[in-house]
N, C-alpha and C positions, 0 to 999 in steps of 0.2 A: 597457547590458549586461544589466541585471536585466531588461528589459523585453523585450528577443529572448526570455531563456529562459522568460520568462513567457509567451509568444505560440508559440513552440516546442514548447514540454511542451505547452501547450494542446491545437494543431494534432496533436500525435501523439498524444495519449490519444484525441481524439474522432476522427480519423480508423482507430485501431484499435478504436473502440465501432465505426463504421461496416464495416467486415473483417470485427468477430464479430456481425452482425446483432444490434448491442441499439437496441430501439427509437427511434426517429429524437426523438421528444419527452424520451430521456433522454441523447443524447450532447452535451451541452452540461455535464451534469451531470459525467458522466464523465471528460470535458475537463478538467472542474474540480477532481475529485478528482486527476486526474494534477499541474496545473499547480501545486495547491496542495502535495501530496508534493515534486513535484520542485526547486520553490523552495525548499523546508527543507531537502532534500536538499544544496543548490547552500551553500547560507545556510551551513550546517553544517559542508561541506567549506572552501571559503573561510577562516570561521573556524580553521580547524588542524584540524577533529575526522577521525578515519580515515573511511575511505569505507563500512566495516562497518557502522561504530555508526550513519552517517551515514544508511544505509540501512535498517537497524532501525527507528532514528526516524517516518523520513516512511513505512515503511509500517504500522508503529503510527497514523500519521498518516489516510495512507490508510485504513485499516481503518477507524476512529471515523468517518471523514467515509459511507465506502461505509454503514455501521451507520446512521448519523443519515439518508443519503438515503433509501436503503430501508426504512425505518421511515416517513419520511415520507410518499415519495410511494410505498409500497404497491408494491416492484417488487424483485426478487431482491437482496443483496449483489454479488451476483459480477458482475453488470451494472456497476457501480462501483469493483470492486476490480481488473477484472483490465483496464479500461482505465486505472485511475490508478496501475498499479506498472508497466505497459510504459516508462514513462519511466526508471524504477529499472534495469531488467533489463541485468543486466553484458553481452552481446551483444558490444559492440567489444574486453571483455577475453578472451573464451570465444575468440572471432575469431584475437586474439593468442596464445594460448595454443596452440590446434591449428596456427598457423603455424609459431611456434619448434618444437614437435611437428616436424614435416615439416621444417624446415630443419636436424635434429638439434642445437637448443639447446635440450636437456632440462633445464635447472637454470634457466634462463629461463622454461620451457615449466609445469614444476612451482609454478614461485609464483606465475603468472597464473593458470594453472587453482585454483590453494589461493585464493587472491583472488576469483576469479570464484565458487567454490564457497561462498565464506562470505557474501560480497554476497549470492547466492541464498538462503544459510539465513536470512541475519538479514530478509531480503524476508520468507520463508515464516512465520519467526519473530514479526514483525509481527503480520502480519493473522490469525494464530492467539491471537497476545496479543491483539487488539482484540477479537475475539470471543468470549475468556473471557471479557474485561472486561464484555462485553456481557452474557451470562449471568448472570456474576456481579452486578450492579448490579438486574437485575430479577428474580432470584432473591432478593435482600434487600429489591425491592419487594413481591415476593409474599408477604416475611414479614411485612413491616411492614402490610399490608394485612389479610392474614390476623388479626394481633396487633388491629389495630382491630376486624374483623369478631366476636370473639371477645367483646370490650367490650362490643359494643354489643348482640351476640343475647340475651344473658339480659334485658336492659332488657323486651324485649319482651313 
Protein backbone atom coordinates (compact mmCIF):
# COMPACT_ATOMS: atom_id res chain seq x y z
CA UNK A 1 0.00 0.00 0.00
CA UNK A 2 2.76 2.45 1.21
CA UNK A 3 4.46 1.80 -2.07
CA UNK A 4 1.36 2.67 -4.67
CA UNK A 5 1.32 5.97 -2.77
CA UNK A 6 4.85 6.37 -2.96
CA UNK A 7 4.86 5.73 -6.81
CA UNK A 8 1.45 7.77 -7.05
CA UNK A 9 2.32 11.20 -5.29
CA UNK A 10 5.58 10.75 -7.22
CA UNK A 11 4.00 10.45 -10.78
CA UNK A 12 1.59 13.34 -9.94
CA UNK A 13 3.96 16.05 -8.50
CA UNK A 14 6.49 15.38 -11.59
CA UNK A 15 3.98 15.18 -14.05
CA UNK A 16 2.53 18.56 -12.78
CA UNK A 17 6.37 20.07 -12.83
CA UNK A 18 6.00 18.83 -16.42
CA UNK A 19 2.05 21.02 -17.10
CA UNK A 20 3.92 24.04 -15.25
CA UNK A 21 6.93 24.03 -17.68
CA UNK A 22 9.71 23.61 -14.70
CA UNK A 23 12.62 22.47 -16.32
CA UNK A 24 12.93 18.76 -17.43
CA UNK A 25 16.41 18.25 -15.27
CA UNK A 26 14.39 19.30 -12.08
CA UNK A 27 11.00 17.30 -12.28
CA UNK A 28 12.42 14.38 -10.61
CA UNK A 29 13.35 16.64 -7.85
CA UNK A 30 9.91 17.98 -7.66
CA UNK A 31 8.53 14.49 -7.85
CA UNK A 32 10.39 14.11 -4.87
CA UNK A 33 9.31 16.80 -2.85
CA UNK A 34 5.56 15.93 -3.52
CA UNK A 35 6.26 12.08 -2.76
CA UNK A 36 8.18 12.90 0.30
CA UNK A 37 5.03 15.56 1.70
CA UNK A 38 2.56 13.26 0.69
CA UNK A 39 3.85 10.07 2.53
CA UNK A 40 3.96 12.21 5.86
CA UNK A 41 0.89 13.39 4.80
CA UNK A 42 -0.51 9.68 4.49
CA UNK A 43 1.81 8.44 7.62
CA UNK A 44 0.05 11.17 9.68
CA UNK A 45 -3.50 10.49 8.78
CA UNK A 46 -3.29 6.79 9.32
CA UNK A 47 -1.88 7.39 12.59
CA UNK A 48 -5.22 9.26 13.99
CA UNK A 49 -3.87 12.91 13.35
CA UNK A 50 -6.71 15.33 11.54
CA UNK A 51 -6.08 15.99 7.98
CA UNK A 52 -5.50 19.95 8.91
CA UNK A 53 -2.54 19.39 11.09
CA UNK A 54 -1.73 16.49 8.70
CA UNK A 55 -1.34 19.04 5.98
CA UNK A 56 0.34 21.68 7.82
CA UNK A 57 3.08 19.23 8.44
CA UNK A 58 4.17 17.89 5.21
CA UNK A 59 3.86 21.25 3.67
CA UNK A 60 6.18 22.58 6.42
CA UNK A 61 7.73 19.61 5.02
CA UNK A 62 7.54 20.53 1.52
CA UNK A 63 8.67 24.02 2.05
CA UNK A 64 12.23 22.90 3.87
CA UNK A 65 12.74 20.29 1.18
CA UNK A 66 11.71 23.04 -1.84
CA UNK A 67 14.32 25.58 0.37
CA UNK A 68 17.13 22.88 0.59
CA UNK A 69 16.76 22.04 -3.48
CA UNK A 70 16.83 25.51 -4.47
CA UNK A 71 19.50 26.50 -2.44
CA UNK A 72 21.26 23.78 -3.89
CA UNK A 73 20.78 23.32 -7.27
CA UNK A 74 20.52 27.33 -7.97
CA UNK A 75 16.74 27.25 -9.32
CA UNK A 76 13.53 29.17 -7.89
CA UNK A 77 11.44 27.67 -4.64
CA UNK A 78 8.46 27.64 -6.34
CA UNK A 79 9.71 25.01 -9.04
CA UNK A 80 9.72 22.64 -5.89
CA UNK A 81 6.91 23.72 -3.90
CA UNK A 82 4.11 24.07 -6.07
CA UNK A 83 4.75 20.47 -7.66
CA UNK A 84 5.17 18.93 -4.20
CA UNK A 85 1.82 20.27 -2.43
CA UNK A 86 -0.44 19.29 -5.61
CA UNK A 87 -0.53 16.01 -3.92
CA UNK A 88 -1.84 18.00 -0.66
CA UNK A 89 -4.50 20.09 -2.47
CA UNK A 90 -8.17 19.16 -1.09
CA UNK A 91 -9.55 19.05 -4.83
CA UNK A 92 -11.87 15.86 -4.41
CA UNK A 93 -13.23 17.66 -1.01
CA UNK A 94 -13.80 21.30 -2.82
CA UNK A 95 -15.44 18.78 -5.59
CA UNK A 96 -17.75 17.40 -2.81
CA UNK A 97 -18.54 20.46 -1.41
CA UNK A 98 -19.82 22.35 -4.71
CA UNK A 99 -21.81 19.01 -5.28
CA UNK A 100 -23.82 18.87 -2.04
CA UNK A 101 -24.04 22.88 -3.00
CA UNK A 102 -26.12 21.93 -6.12
CA UNK A 103 -27.85 18.94 -4.72
CA UNK A 104 -29.09 21.57 -1.77
CA UNK A 105 -27.41 19.76 1.13
CA UNK A 106 -26.15 22.79 2.56
CA UNK A 107 -25.08 21.72 6.21
CA UNK A 108 -23.08 19.01 4.32
CA UNK A 109 -21.90 21.41 1.74
CA UNK A 110 -20.73 23.87 4.64
CA UNK A 111 -18.22 21.46 6.44
CA UNK A 112 -16.67 20.24 3.30
CA UNK A 113 -16.03 23.63 1.97
CA UNK A 114 -14.82 24.66 6.03
CA UNK A 115 -12.45 21.39 5.67
CA UNK A 116 -11.36 22.16 2.30
CA UNK A 117 -10.79 25.63 3.28
CA UNK A 118 -8.59 24.92 6.31
CA UNK A 119 -6.48 22.01 4.48
CA UNK A 120 -5.76 25.03 2.08
CA UNK A 121 -4.70 27.52 4.94
CA UNK A 122 -2.75 25.11 6.81
CA UNK A 123 -0.98 24.14 2.97
CA UNK A 124 -0.42 28.07 2.63
CA UNK A 125 0.45 28.09 6.18
CA UNK A 126 3.23 25.73 5.68
CA UNK A 127 5.45 26.79 3.06
CA UNK A 128 5.03 30.48 4.58
CA UNK A 129 6.40 28.83 7.84
CA UNK A 130 9.34 27.28 5.94
CA UNK A 131 10.38 30.26 4.59
CA UNK A 132 10.41 32.36 7.60
CA UNK A 133 12.22 29.59 8.99
CA UNK A 134 14.53 30.05 6.13
CA UNK A 135 15.18 33.68 6.67
CA UNK A 136 15.24 33.38 10.00
CA UNK A 137 18.20 30.70 10.30
CA UNK A 138 20.49 32.96 7.87
CA UNK A 139 19.66 36.03 9.26
CA UNK A 140 21.21 34.54 12.55
CA UNK A 141 23.94 33.47 10.08
CA UNK A 142 24.55 36.73 9.05
CA UNK A 143 24.89 37.73 12.56
CA UNK A 144 27.15 35.21 13.78
CA UNK A 145 29.27 35.99 10.84
CA UNK A 146 29.24 39.42 11.14
CA UNK A 147 29.88 38.92 15.15
CA UNK A 148 33.31 37.05 13.90
CA UNK A 149 34.10 39.72 11.19
CA UNK A 150 34.04 42.15 13.84
CA UNK A 151 36.77 39.98 16.10
CA UNK A 152 38.85 39.61 13.67
CA UNK A 153 39.21 43.38 11.82
CA UNK A 154 40.92 45.12 14.55
CA UNK A 155 43.61 42.30 14.58
CA UNK A 156 44.46 43.68 11.56
Amino acid sequence: MIIQQLITSFLASASFGVLFNVPKNRLIHGGLSGMIGWICYFLLVEKGTDSVVASLLASIIIGTIGQIFARFYKTPVIVFNVAGIIPLVPGGLAYDAMRHFVLNDYSTALQLAAKAFMISGGIAFGLVFSEVLKRVILQMKDVSISKHEKRYRYRD
